[in-house]
CHARMM internal coordinates of N, CA and C (Angstrom, degrees):
IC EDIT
DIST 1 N 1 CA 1.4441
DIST 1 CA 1 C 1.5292
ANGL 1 N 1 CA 1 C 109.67
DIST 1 C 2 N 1.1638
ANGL 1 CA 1 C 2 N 126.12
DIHE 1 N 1 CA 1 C 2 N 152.24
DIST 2 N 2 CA 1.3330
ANGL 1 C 2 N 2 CA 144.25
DIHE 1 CA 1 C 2 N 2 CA -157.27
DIST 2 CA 2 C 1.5123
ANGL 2 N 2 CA 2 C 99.23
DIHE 1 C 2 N 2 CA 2 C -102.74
DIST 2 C 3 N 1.7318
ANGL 2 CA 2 C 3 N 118.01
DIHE 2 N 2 CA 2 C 3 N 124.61
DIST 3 N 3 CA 1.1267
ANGL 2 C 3 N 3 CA 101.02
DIHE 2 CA 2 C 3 N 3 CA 168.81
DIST 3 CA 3 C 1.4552
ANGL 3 N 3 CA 3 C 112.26
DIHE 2 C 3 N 3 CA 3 C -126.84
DIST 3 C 4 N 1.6393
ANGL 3 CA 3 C 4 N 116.25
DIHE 3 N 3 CA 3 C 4 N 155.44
DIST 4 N 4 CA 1.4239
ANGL 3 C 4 N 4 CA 130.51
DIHE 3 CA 3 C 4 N 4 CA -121.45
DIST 4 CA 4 C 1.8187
ANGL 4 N 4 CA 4 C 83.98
DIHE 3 C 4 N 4 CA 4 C -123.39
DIST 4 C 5 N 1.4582
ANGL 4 CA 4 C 5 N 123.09
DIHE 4 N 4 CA 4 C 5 N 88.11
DIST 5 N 5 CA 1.7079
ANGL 4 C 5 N 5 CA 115.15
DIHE 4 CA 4 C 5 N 5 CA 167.90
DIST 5 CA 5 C 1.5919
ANGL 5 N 5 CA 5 C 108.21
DIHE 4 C 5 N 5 CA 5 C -49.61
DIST 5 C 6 N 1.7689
ANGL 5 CA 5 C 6 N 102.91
DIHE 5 N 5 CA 5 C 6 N 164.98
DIST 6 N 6 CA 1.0260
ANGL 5 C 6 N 6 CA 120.00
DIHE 5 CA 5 C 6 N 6 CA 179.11
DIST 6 CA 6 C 1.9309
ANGL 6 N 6 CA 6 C 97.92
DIHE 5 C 6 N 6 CA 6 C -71.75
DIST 6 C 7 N 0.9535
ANGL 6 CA 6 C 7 N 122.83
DIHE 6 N 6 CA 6 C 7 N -49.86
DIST 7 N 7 CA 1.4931
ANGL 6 C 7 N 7 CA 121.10
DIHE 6 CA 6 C 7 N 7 CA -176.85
DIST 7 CA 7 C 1.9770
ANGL 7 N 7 CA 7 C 100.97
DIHE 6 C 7 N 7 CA 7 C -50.17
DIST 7 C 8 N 1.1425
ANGL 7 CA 7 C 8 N 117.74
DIHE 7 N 7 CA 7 C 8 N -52.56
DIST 8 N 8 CA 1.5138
ANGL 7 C 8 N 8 CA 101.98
DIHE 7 CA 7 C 8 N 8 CA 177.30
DIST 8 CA 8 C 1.2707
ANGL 8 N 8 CA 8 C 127.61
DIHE 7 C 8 N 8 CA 8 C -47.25
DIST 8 C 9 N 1.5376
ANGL 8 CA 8 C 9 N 101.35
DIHE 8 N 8 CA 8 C 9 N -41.21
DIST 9 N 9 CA 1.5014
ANGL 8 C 9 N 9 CA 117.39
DIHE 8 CA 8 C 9 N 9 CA -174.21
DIST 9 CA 9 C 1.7604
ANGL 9 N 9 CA 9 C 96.77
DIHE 8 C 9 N 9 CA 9 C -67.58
DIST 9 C 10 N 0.9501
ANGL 9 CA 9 C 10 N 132.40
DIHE 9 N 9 CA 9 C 10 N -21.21
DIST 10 N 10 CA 1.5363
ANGL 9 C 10 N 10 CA 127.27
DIHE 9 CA 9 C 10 N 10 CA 179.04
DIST 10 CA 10 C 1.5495
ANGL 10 N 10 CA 10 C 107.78
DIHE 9 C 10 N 10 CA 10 C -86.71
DIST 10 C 11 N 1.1487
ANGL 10 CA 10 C 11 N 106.41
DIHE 10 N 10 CA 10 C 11 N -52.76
DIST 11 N 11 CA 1.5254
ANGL 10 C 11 N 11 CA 104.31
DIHE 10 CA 10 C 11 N 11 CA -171.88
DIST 11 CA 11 C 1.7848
ANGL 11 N 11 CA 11 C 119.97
DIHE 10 C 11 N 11 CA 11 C -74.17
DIST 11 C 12 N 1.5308
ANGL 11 CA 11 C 12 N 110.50
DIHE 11 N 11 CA 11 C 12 N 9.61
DIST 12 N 12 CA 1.4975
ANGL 11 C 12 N 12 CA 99.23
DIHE 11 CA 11 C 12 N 12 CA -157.46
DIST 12 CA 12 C 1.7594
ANGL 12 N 12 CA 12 C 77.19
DIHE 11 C 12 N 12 CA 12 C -100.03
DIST 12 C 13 N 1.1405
ANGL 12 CA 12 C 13 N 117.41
DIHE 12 N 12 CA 12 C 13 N -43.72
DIST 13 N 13 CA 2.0884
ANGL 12 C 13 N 13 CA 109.61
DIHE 12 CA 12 C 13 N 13 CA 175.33
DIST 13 CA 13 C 1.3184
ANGL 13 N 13 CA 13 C 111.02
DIHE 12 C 13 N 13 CA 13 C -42.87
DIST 13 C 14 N 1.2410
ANGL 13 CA 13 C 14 N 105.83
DIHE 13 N 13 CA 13 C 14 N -48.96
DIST 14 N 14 CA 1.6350
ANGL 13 C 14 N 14 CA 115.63
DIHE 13 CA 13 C 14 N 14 CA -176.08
DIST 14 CA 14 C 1.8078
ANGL 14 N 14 CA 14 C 109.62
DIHE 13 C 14 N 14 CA 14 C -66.69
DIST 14 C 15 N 1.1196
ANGL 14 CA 14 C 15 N 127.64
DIHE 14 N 14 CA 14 C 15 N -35.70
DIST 15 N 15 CA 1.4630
ANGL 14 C 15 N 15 CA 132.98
DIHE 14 CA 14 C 15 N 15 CA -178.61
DIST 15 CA 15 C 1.6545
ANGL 15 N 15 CA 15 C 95.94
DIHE 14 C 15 N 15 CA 15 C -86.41
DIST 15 C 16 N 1.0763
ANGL 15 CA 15 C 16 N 145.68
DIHE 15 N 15 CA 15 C 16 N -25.89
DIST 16 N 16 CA 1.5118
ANGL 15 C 16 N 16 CA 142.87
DIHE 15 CA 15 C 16 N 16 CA 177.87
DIST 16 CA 16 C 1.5145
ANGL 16 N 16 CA 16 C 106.37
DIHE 15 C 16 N 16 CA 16 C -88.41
DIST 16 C 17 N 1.3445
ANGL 16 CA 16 C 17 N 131.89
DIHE 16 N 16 CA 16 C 17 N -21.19
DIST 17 N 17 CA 1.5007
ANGL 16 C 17 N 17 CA 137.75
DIHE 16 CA 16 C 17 N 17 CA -172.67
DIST 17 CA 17 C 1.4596
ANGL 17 N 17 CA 17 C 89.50
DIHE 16 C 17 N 17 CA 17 C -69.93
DIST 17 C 18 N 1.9151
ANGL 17 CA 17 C 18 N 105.08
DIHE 17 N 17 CA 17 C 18 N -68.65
DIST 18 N 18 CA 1.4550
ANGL 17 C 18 N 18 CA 114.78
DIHE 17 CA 17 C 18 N 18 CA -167.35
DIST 18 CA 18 C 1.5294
ANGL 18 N 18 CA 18 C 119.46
DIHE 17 C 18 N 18 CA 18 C -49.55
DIST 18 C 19 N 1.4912
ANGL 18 CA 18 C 19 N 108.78
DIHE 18 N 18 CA 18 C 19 N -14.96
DIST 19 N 19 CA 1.3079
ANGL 18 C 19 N 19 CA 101.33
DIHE 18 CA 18 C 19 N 19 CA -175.51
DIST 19 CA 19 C 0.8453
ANGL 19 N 19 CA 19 C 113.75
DIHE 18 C 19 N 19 CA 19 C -75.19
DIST 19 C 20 N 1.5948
ANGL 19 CA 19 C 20 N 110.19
DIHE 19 N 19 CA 19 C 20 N -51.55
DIST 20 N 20 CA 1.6222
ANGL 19 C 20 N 20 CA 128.72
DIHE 19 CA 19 C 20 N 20 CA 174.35
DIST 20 CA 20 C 1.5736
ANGL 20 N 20 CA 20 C 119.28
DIHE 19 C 20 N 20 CA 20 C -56.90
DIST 20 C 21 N 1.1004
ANGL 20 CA 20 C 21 N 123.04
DIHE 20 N 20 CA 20 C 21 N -20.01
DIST 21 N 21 CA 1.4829
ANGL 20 C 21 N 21 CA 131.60
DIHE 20 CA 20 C 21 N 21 CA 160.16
DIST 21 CA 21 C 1.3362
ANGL 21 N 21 CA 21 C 123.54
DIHE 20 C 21 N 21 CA 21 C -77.89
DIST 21 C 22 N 1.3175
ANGL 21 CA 21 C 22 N 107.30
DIHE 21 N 21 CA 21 C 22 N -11.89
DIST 22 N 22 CA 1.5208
ANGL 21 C 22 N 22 CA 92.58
DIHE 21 CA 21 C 22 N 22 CA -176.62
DIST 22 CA 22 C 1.9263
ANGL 22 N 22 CA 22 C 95.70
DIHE 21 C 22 N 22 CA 22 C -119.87
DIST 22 C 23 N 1.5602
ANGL 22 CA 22 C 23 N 127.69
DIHE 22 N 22 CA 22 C 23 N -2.25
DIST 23 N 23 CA 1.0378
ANGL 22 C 23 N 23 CA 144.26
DIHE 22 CA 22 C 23 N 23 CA 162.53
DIST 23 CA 23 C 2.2183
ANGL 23 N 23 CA 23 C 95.93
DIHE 22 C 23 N 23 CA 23 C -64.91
DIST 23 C 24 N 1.4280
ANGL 23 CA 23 C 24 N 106.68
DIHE 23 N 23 CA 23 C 24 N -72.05
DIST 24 N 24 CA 1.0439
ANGL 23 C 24 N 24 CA 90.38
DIHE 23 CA 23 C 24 N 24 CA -174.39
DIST 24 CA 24 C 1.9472
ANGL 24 N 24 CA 24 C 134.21
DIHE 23 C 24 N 24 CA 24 C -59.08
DIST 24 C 25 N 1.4216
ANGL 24 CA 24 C 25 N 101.43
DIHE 24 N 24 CA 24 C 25 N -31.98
DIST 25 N 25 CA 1.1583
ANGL 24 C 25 N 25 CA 118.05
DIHE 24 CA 24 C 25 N 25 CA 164.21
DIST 25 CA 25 C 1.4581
ANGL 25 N 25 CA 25 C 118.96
DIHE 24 C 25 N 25 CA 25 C -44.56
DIST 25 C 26 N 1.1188
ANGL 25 CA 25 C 26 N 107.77
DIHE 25 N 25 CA 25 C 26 N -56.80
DIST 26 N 26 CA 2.0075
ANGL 25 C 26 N 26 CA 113.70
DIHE 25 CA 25 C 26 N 26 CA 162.25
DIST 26 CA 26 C 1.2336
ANGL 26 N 26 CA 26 C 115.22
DIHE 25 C 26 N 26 CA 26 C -52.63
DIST 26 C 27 N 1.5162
ANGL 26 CA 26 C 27 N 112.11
DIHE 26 N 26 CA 26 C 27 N -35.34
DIST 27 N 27 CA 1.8764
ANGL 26 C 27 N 27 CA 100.50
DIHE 26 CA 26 C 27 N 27 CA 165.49
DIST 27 CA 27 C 1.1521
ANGL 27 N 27 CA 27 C 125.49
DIHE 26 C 27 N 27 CA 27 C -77.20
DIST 27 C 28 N 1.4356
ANGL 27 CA 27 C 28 N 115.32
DIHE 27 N 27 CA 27 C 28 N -16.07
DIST 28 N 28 CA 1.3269
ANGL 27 C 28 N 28 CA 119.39
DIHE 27 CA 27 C 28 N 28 CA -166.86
DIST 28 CA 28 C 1.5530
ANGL 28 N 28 CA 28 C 112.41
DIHE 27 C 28 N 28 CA 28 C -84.77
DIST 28 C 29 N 1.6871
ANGL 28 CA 28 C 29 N 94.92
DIHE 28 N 28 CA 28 C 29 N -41.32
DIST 29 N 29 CA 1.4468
ANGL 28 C 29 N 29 CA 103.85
DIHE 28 CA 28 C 29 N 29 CA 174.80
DIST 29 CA 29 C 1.5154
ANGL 29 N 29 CA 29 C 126.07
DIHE 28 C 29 N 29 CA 29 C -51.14
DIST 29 C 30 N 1.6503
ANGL 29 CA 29 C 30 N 99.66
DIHE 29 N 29 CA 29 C 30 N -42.73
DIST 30 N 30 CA 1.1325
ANGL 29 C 30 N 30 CA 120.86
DIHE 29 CA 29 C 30 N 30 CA -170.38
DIST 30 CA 30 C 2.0113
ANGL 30 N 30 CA 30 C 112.58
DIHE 29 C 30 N 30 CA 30 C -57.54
DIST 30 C 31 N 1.7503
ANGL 30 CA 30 C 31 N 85.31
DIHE 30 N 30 CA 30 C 31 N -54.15
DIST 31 N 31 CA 1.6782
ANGL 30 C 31 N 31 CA 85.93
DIHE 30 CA 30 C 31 N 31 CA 177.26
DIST 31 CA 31 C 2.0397
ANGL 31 N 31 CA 31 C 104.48
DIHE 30 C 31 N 31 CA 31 C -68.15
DIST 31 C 32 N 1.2674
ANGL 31 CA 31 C 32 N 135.37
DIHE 31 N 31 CA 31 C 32 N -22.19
DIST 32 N 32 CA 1.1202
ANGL 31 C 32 N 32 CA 97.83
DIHE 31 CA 31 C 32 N 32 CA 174.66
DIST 32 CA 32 C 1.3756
ANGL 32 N 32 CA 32 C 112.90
DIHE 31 C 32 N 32 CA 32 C -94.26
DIST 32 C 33 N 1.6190
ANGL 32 CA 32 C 33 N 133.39
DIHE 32 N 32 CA 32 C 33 N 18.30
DIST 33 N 33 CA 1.0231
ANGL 32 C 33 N 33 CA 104.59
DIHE 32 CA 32 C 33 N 33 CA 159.39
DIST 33 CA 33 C 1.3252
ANGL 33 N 33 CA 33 C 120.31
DIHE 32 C 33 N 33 CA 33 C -93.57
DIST 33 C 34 N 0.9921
ANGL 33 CA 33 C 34 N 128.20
DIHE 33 N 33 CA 33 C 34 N 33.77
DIST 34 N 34 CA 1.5702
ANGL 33 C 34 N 34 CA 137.96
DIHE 33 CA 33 C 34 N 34 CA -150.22
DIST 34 CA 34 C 1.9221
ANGL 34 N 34 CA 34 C 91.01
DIHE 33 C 34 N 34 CA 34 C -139.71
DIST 34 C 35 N 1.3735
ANGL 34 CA 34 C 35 N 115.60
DIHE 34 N 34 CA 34 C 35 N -30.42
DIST 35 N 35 CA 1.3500
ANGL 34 C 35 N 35 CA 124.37
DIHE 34 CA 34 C 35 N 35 CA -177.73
DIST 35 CA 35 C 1.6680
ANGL 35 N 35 CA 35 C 111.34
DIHE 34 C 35 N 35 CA 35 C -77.80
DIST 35 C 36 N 1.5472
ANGL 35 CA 35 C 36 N 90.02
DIHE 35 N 35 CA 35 C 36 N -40.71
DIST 36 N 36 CA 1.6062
ANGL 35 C 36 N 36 CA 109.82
DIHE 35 CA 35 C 36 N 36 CA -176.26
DIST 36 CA 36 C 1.6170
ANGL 36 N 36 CA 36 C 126.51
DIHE 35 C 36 N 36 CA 36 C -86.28
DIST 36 C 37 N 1.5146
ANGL 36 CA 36 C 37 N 94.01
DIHE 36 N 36 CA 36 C 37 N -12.87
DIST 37 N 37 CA 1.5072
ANGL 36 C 37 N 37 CA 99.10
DIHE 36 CA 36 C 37 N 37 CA -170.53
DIST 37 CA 37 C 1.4000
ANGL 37 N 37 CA 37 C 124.72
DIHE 36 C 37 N 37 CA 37 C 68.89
DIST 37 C 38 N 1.2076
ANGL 37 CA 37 C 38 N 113.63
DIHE 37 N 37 CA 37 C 38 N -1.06
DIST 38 N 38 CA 1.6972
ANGL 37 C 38 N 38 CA 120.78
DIHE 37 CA 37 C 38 N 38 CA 178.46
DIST 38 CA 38 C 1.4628
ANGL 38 N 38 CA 38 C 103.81
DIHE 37 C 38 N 38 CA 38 C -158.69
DIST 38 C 39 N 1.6761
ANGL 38 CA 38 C 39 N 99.78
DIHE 38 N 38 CA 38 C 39 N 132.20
DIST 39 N 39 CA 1.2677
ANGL 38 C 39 N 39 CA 108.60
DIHE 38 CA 38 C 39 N 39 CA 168.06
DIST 39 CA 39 C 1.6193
ANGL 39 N 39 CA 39 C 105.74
DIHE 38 C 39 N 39 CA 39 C -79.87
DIST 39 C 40 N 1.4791
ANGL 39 CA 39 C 40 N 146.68
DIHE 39 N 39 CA 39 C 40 N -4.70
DIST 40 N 40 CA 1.2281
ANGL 39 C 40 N 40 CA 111.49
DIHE 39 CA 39 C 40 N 40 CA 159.39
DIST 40 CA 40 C 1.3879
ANGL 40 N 40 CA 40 C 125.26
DIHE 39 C 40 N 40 CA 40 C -79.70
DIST 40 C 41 N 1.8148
ANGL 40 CA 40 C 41 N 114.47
DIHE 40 N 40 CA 40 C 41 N -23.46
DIST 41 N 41 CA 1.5733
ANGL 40 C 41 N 41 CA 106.13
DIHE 40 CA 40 C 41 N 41 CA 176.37
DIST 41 CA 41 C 1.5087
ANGL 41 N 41 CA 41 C 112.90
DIHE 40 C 41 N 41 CA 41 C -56.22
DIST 41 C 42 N 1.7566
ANGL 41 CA 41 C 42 N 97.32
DIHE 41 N 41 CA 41 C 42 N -37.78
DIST 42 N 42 CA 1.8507
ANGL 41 C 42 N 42 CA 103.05
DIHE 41 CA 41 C 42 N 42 CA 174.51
DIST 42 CA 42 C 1.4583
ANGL 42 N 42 CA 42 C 117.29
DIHE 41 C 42 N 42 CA 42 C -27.07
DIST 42 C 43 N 1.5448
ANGL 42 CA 42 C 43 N 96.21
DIHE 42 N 42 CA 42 C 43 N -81.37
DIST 43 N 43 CA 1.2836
ANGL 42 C 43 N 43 CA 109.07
DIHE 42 CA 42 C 43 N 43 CA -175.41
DIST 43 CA 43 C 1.9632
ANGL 43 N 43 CA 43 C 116.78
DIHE 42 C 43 N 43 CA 43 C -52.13
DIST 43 C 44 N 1.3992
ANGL 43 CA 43 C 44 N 107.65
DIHE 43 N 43 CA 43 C 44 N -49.15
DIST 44 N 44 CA 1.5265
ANGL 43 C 44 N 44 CA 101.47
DIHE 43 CA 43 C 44 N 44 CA 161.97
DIST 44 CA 44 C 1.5163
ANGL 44 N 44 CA 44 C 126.75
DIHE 43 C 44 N 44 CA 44 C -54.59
DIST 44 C 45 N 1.3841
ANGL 44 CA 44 C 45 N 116.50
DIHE 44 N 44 CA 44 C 45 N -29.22
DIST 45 N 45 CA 1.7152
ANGL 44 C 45 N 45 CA 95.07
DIHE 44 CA 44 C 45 N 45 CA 159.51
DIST 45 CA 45 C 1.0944
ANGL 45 N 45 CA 45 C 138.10
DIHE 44 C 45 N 45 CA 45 C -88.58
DIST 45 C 46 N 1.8305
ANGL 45 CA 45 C 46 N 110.49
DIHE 45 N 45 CA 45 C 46 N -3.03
DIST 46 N 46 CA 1.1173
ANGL 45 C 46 N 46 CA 151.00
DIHE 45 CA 45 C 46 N 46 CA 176.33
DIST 46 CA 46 C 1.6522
ANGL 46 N 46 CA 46 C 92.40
DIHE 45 C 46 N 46 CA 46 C -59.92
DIST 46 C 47 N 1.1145
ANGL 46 CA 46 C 47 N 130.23
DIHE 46 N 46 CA 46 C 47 N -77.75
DIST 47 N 47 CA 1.1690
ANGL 46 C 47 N 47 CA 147.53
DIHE 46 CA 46 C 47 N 47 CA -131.84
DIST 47 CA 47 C 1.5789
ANGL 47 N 47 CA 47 C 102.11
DIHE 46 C 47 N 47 CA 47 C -96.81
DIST 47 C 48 N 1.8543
ANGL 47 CA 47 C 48 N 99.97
DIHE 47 N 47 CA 47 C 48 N -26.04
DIST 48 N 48 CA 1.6666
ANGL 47 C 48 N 48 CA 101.79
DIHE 47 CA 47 C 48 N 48 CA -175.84
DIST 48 CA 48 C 1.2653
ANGL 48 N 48 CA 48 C 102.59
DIHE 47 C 48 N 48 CA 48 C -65.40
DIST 48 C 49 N 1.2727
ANGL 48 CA 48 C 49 N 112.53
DIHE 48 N 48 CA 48 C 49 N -74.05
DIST 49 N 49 CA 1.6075
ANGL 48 C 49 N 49 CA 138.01
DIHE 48 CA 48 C 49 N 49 CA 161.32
DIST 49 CA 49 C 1.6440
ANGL 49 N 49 CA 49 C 116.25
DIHE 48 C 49 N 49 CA 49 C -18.82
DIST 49 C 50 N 1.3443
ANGL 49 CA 49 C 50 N 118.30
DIHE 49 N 49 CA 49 C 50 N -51.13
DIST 50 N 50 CA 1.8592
ANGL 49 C 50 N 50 CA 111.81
DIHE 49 CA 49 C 50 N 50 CA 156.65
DIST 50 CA 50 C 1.3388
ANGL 50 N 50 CA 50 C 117.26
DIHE 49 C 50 N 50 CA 50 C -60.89
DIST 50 C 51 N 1.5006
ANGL 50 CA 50 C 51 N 116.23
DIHE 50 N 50 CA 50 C 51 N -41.42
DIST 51 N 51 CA 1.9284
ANGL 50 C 51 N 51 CA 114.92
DIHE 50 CA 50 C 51 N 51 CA 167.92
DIST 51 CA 51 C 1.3312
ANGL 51 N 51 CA 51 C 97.46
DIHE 50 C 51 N 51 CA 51 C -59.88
DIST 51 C 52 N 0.7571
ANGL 51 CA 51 C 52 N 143.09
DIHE 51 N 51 CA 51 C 52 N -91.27
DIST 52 N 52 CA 1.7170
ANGL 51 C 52 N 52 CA 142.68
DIHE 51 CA 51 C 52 N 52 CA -170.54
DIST 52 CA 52 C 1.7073
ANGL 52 N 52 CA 52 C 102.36
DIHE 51 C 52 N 52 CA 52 C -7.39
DIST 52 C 53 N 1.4685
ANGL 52 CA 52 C 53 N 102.03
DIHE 52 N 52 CA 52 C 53 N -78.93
DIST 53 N 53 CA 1.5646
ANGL 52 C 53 N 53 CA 96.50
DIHE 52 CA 52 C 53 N 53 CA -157.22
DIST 53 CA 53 C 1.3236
ANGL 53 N 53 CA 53 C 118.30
DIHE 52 C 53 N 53 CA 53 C -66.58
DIST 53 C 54 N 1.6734
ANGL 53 CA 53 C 54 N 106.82
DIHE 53 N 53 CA 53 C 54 N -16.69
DIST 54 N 54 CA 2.0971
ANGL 53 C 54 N 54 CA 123.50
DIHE 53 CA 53 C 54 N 54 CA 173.01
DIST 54 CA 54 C 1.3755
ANGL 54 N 54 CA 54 C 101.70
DIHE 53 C 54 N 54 CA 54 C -63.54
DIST 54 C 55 N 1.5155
ANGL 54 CA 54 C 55 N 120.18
DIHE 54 N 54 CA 54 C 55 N -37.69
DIST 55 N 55 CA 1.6567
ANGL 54 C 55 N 55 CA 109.45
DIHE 54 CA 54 C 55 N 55 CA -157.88
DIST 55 CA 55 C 1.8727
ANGL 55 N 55 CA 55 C 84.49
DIHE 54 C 55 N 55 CA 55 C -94.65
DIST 55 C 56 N 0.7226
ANGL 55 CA 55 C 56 N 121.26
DIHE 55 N 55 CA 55 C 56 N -27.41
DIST 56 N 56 CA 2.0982
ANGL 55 C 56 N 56 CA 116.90
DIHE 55 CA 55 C 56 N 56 CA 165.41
DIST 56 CA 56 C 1.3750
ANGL 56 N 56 CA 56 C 101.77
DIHE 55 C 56 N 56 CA 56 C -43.39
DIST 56 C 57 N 1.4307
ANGL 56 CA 56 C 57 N 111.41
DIHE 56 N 56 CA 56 C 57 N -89.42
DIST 57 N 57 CA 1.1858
ANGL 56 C 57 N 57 CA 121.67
DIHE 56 CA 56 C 57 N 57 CA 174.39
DIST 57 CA 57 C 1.8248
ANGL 57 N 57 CA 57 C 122.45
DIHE 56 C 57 N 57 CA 57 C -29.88
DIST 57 C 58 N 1.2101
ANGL 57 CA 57 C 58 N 85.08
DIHE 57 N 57 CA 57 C 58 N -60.50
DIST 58 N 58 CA 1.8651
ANGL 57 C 58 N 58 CA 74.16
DIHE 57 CA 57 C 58 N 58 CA 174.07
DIST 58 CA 58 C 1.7123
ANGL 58 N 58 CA 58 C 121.37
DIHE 57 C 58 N 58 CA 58 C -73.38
DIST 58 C 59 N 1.0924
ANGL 58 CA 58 C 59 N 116.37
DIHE 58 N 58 CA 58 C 59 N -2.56
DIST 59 N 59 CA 1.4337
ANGL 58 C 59 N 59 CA 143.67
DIHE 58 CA 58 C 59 N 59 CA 170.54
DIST 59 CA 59 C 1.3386
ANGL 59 N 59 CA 59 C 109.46
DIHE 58 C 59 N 59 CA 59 C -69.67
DIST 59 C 60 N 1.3488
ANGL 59 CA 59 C 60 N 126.63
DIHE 59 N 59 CA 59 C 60 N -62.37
DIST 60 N 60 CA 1.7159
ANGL 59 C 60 N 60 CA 136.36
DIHE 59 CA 59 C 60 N 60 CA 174.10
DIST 60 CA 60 C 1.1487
ANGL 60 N 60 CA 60 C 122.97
DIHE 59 C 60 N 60 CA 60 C -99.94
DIST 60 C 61 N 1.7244
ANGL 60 CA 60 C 61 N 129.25
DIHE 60 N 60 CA 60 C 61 N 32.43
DIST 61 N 61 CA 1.4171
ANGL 60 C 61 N 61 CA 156.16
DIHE 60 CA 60 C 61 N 61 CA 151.96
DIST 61 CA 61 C 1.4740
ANGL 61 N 61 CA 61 C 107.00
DIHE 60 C 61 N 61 CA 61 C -69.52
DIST 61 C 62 N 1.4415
ANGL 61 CA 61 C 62 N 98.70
DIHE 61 N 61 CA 61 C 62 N 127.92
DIST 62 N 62 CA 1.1452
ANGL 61 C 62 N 62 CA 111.60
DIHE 61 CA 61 C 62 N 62 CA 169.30
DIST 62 CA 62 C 1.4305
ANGL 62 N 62 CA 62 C 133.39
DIHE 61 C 62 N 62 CA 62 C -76.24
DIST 62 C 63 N 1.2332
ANGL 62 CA 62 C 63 N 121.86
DIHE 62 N 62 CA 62 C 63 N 122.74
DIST 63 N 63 CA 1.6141
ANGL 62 C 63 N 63 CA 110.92
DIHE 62 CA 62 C 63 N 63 CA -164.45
DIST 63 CA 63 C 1.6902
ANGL 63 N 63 CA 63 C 105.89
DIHE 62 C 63 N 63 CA 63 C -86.64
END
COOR INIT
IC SEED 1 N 1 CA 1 C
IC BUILD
């Protein structure tokens, strides 16, 4: 029988989230480039909008 560490049991939620996050992200992208008429504005609000919430986040990190 196969035995299952406590570290697997943590990381397998975390490896199924990312999937599903980066599954929905491809839909999301997809409908605004279809909203925007261009996949580069896509990706530029794409990318504005991920700088935004990274420089938050690294903003209210604890040192």
């Amino acid at each position: 029988m196969m035995k299952i560490s406590s570290q697997l049991l943590l990381l397998m939620p975390l490896a199924m989230g990312i999937g599903i996050a980066m599954t929905l992200q491809t839909a999301i992208n997809t409908q605004l480039r279809e909203y925007l008429y261009s996949p580069l504005q896509a990706a530029l609000f794409s990318f504005l909008v991920g700088t935004i919430v990274l420089a938050i986040l690294v903003f209210f990190q604890q040192v």
